[in-house]
C-alpha positions as CSV (number, residue, x, y, z in Angstrom):
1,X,122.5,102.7,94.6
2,X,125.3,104.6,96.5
3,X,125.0,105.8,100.1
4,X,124.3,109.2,99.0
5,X,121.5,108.8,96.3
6,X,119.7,106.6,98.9
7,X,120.2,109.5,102.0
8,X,117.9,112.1,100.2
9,X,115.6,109.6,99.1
10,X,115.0,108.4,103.0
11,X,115.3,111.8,104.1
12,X,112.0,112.4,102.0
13,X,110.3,109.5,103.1
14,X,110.9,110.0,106.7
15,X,109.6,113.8,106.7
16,X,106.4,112.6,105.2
17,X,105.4,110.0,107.7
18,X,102.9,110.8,110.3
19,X,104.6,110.7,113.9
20,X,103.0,108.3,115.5
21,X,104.7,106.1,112.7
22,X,108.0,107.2,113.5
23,X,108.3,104.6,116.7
24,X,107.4,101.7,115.1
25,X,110.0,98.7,114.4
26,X,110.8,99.0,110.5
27,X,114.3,96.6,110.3
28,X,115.9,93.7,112.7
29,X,119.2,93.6,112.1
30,X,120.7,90.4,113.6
31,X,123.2,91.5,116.5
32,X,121.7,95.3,116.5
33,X,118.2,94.4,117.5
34,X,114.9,96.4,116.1
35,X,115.4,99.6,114.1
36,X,112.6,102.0,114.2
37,X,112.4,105.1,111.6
38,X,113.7,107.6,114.6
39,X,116.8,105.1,115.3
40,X,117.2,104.9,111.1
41,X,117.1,108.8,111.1
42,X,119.8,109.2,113.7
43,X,121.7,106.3,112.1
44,X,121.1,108.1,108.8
45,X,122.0,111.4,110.0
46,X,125.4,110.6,111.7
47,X,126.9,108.4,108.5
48,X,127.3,105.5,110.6
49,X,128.0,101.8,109.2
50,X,124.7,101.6,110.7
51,X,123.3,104.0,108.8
52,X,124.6,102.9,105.8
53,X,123.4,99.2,106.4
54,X,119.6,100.4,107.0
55,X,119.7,102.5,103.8
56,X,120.6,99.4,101.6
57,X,118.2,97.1,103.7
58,X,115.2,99.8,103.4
59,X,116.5,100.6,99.2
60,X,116.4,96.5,98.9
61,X,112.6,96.3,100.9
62,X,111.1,99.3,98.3
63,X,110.5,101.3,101.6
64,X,112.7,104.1,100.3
């Protein structure tokens, strides 16, 4: 899937999990360190490299 059929589909995910949630380590990216659901949001949000990364690696784990 492309970067932006997987952005909507995360977008949705992320705006129905519970806060709390939303701080806990979802991704470790080797050289970028632990990526929680806020830090995948602001990756997200700002089409970053990043961003794109965690969208595949969250598309590839069924998590989105």
């Amino acid at each position: 899937m492309s970067f932006v059929d997987l952005k909507p589909r995360f977008y949705k995910v992320f705006a129905n999990l519970p806060l709390n949630l939303r701080e806990e380590v979802i991704l470790v990216i080797q050289g970028k360190g632990p990526i929680t659901w806020q830090v995948a949001y602001l990756e997200v949000d700002n089409d970053t490299e990043l961003g794109k990364i965690i969208l595949e690696k969250l598309a590839e784990l069924e998590f989105i």
